[in-house]
N, C-alpha and C positions, 0 to 999 in steps of 0.2 A: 679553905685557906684564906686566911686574911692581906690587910695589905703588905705586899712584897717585901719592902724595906726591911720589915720587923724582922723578916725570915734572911735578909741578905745584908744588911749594914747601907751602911752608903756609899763606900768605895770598893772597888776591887784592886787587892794592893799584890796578893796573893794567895797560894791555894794553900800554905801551912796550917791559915788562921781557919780555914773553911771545914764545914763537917763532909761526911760523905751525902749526907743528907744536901744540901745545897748544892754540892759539885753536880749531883742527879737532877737538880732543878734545873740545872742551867742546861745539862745537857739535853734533857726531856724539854724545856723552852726553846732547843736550839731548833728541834725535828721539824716542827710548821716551818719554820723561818726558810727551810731550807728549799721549798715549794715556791715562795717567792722569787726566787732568783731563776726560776724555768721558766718562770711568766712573760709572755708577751710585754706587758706594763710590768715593770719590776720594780713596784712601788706600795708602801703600805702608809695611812698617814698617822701612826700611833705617836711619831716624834715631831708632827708637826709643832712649830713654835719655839721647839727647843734649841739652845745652840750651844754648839759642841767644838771647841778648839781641841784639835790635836798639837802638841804641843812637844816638838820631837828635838832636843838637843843632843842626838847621837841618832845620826843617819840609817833609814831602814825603809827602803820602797816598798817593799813587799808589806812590811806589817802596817805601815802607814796608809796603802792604795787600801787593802782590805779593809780597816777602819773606816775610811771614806765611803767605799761603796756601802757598808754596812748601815751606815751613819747615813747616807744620802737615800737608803732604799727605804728607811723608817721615815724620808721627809724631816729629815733634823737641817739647820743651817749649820753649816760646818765653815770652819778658819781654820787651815793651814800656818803654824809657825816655826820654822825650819831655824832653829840657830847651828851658826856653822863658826861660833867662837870659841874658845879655851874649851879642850874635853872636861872639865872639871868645873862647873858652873859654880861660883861661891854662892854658899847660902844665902847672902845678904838678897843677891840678884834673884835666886830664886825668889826669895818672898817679896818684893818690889814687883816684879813679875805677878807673883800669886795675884797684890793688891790694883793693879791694871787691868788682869783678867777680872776679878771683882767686881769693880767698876765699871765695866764693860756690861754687867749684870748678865754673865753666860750661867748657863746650865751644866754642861760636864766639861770635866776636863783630861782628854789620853795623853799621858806624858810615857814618854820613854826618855829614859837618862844613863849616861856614864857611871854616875855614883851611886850603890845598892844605899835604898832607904829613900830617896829624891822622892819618891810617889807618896809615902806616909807621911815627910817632910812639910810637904804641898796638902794632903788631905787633911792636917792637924791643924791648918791655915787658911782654909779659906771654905763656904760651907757649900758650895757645888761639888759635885759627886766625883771623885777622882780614882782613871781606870787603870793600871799599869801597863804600857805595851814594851816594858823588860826596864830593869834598872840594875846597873854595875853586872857583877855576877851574882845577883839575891835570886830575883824570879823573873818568870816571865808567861803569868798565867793563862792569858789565850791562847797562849802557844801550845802549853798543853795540855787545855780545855777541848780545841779542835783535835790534837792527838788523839785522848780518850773518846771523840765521838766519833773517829775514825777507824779504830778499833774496836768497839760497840757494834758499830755497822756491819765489820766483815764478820767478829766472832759472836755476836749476837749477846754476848755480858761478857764485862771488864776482869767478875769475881774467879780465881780460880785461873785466869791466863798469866804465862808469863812470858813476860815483856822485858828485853836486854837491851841497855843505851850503851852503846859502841864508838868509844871515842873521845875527844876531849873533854872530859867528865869536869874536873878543874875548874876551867872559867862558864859554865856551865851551868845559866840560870833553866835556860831549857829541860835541863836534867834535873837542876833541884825541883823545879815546878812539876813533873811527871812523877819525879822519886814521891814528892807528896799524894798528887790524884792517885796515883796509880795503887798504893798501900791504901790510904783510903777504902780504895773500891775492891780490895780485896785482891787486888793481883801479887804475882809473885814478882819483883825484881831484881833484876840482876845487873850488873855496870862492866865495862870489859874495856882495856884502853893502858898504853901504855901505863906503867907508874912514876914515870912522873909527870902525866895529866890524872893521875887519880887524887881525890882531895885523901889527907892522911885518915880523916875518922868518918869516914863514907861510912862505914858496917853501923854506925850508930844509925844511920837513918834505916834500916833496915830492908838492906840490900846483899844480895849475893855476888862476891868480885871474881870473875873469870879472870886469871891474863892471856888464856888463849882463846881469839875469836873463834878456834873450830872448836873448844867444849862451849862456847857459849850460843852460838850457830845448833849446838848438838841439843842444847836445854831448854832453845828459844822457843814460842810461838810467831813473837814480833823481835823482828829487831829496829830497835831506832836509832837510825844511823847518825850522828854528830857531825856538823862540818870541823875540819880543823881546824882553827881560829887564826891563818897564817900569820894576820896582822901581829899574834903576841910571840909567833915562832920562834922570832929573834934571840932568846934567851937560851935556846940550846936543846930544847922538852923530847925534840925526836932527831933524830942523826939527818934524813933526810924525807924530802916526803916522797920517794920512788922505794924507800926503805921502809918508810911506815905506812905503804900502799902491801909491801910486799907482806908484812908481820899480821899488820889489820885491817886491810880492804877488805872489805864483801864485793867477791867476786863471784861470779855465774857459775865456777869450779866448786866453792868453796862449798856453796848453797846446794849443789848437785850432792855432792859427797852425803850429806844429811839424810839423805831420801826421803824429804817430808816436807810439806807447803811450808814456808813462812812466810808471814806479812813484811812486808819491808816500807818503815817509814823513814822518811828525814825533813826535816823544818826548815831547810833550803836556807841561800842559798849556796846549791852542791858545788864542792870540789869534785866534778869528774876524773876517776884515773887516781883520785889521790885515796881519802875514805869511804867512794864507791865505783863501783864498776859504770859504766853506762847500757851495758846488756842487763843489767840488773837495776838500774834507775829506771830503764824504758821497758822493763819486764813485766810479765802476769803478776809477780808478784808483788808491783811496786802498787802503793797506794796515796805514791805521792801526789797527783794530781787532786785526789780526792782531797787530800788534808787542804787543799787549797781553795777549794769549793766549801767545804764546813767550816774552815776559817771566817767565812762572810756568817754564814748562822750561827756561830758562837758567838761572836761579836754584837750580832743583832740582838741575840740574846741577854746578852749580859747587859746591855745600852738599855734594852725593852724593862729589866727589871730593875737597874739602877733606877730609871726613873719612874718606877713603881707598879709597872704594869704587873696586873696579876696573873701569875702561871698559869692560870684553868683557861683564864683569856683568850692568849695569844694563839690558839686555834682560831676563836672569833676574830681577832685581830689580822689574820692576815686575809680577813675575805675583806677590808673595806680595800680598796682601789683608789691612789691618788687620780685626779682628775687631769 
């Protein structure tokens, strides 16, 4: 294999654009990375020299801290910049922004934005490598990069499983990013969630739509659970959430009725009691923690080959030890 680039572009904006071929690259990159993080020194220095702004205009601890560690385990310089102004950044500012960051002479750049398309917006502007950590409701491909390598892990291949998103489908970049990997790699998909959180031409992506979470419960392997987005609740989408706890929680009942294992994922952070149980968050079957943990090697991943490091590599690459 030659150098990376050629095989992955320069940015990661999303997983529509990507083959299934790549989507297996990263996640086969992600597997060493993952050894790193059990080490005593949890450091490798593949990204020394490089500097990486995350760059978050729509507030997310979780995907942001993972970025960081991810970023600071490869030895990268990382800047934090947290805007907390108008949800709708105007484009002007974007690109004034882009040409600062330019200027600065950085290396990569993780944006997460309010507005779907902000990440291509930026990557068409300026020529450091730009990664998307979620934009408007378009995607949000680490998110379910680490899904698919947590699933991988438990069922041993993606091809042939089928995998149900349960939940606020709608604003639901999490979903579209998964609907993509997950066909891709050959699984079967299925969507389940009220309808009026379902997008009108879902079946076009080619998915199968439950409205009852027990036949979808009954056809699953995995179910990946959605939080409900309360902040957009306002508009009327579900009568109450002790109602739409009662119609489509995954409850410990629910899961019993089945009589068969399923994986149970969710992308946090959960509404307990609302679209999950918490004997069923804290359960054998949840594998939530885990998505949390491959979060950090997917990330390192995708960083490792944005900036060109070759896939056969990064085995070699995580024996050297920062000092």
């Amino acid at each position: 294999m030659t150098h990376t680039t050629a095989h992955f572009g320069k940015d990661l904006i999303g997983l529509e654009s990507l083959s299934a071929e790549q989507i297996l690259l990263i996640l086969d990159t992600a597997e060493p990375f993952k050894e790193i993080s059990e080490r005593r020194i949890k450091k490798v220095p593949v990204l020394r020299g490089k500097t990486i702004v995350n760059l978050f205009f729509e507030p997310s601890t979780r995907t942001r801290i993972s970025f960081e560690f991810a970023e600071k385990r490869l030895s990268a310089d990382t800047v934090n910049i947290t805007s907390t102004g108008s949800s709708v950044v105007k484009g002007e500012t974007l690109v004034d922004t882009a040409r600062n960051l330019e200027a600065m002479r950085i290396d990569m750049v993780v944006i997460r934005h309010g507005s779907s398309g902000a990440p291509r917006f930026l990557s068409e502007r300026i020529p450091s490598n730009v990664v998307s950590a979620g934009d408007g409701s378009h995607e949000h491909p680490t998110q379910a990069l680490l899904d698919l390598l947590t699933i991988r892990d438990r069922l041993a291949k993606i091809e042939g499983a089928r995998v149900c998103i349960v939940g606020d489908i709608l604003h639901s970049r999490v979903a579209r990013s998964n609907i993509y990997g997950l066909t891709k790699l050959g699984a079967e998909v299925g969507v389940c969630g009220p309808p009026t959180l379902m997008p009108v031409d879902i079946e076009e992506l080619g998915v199968t739509v439950f409205r009852h979470v027990e036949e979808a419960i009954e056809w699953a392997d995995v179910l990946n659970v959605l939080r409900l987005q309360l902040e957009r609740m306002q508009g009327g989408y579900v009568p109450s959430l002790r109602e739409y706890n009662r119609i489509y929680g995954v409850s410990r009942a629910r899961l019993e009725r089945a009589s068969k294992e399923l994986l149970i994922l969710h992308p946090g952070p959960m509404n307990r009691g609302v679209e999950i149980d918490s004997d069923v968050a804290d359960g054998p079957d949840s594998v939530i923690l885990d998505q949390v943990t491959n979060g950090i090697a997917v990330r390192m991943a995708v960083l490792y080959l944005l900036a060109g490091g070759a896939p056969e590599k990064a085995e070699s690459a995580k024996g050297g030890v920062e000092e």
